[in-house]
N, C-alpha and C positions, 0 to 999 in steps of 0.2 A: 556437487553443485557449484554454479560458477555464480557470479552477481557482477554489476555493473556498477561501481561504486564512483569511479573517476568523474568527474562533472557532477556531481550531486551535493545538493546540499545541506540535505538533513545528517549527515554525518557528523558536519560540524558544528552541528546541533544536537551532540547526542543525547547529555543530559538531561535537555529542554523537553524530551520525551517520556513518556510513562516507560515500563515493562510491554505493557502490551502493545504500546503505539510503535515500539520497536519493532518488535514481532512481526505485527503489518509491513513498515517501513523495508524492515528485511526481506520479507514475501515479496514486496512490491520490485525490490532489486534484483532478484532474479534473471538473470540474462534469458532466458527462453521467452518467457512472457512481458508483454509490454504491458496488459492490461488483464487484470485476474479476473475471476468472479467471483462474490461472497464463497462459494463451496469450493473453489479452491487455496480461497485462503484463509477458512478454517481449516482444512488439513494442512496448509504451510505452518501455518501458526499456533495448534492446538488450542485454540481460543475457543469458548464458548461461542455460541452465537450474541448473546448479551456483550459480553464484553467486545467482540471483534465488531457491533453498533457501535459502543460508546467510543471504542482505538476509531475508527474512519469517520465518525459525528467530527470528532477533536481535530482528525488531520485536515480533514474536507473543510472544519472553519479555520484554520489555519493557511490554507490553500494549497498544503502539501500535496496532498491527493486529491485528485479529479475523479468525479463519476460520471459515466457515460452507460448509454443504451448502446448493447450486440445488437448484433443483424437479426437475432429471434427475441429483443425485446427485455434482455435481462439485465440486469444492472452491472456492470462492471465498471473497474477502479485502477486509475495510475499512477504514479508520481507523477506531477506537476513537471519537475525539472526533467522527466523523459521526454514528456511530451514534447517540451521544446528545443530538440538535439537536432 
């Protein structure tokens, strides 16, 4: 697996984050994907469903991660700082 770490800036914020909001935050770095879907990023993250709500509730008030609607409607999620590259 590769990630995209350069330019980002929850890194240097690591400890400011849970266990699981890392998880995410890791998923989210991923150089393949710019933007995941909940079901792909329980299997990145091995997260429940409960907790991988309450890891992107937390990011998303934070403004780390952005949610957005697929072209079929489903909820998907970025980094913030990808988004602006």
């Amino acid at each position: 697996m590769s990630y995209v770490l350069e330019n980002l800036s929850w890194p240097k914020q690591l400890t400011r984050w849970t266990d699981e909001q890392q998880k995410v935050l890791i998923a989210l770095s991923h150089d393949r994907w710019r933007w995941r879907t909940k079901e792909g990023l329980l299997g990145a993250t091995g997260l429940d469903r409960h907790a991988l709500d309450e890891a992107l509730a937390g990011l998303i008030q934070e403004g780390v991660v952005r949610p957005s609607l697929s072209r079929s409607g489903d909820l998907i999620y970025a980094l913030a700082d990808r988004l602006e590259e």
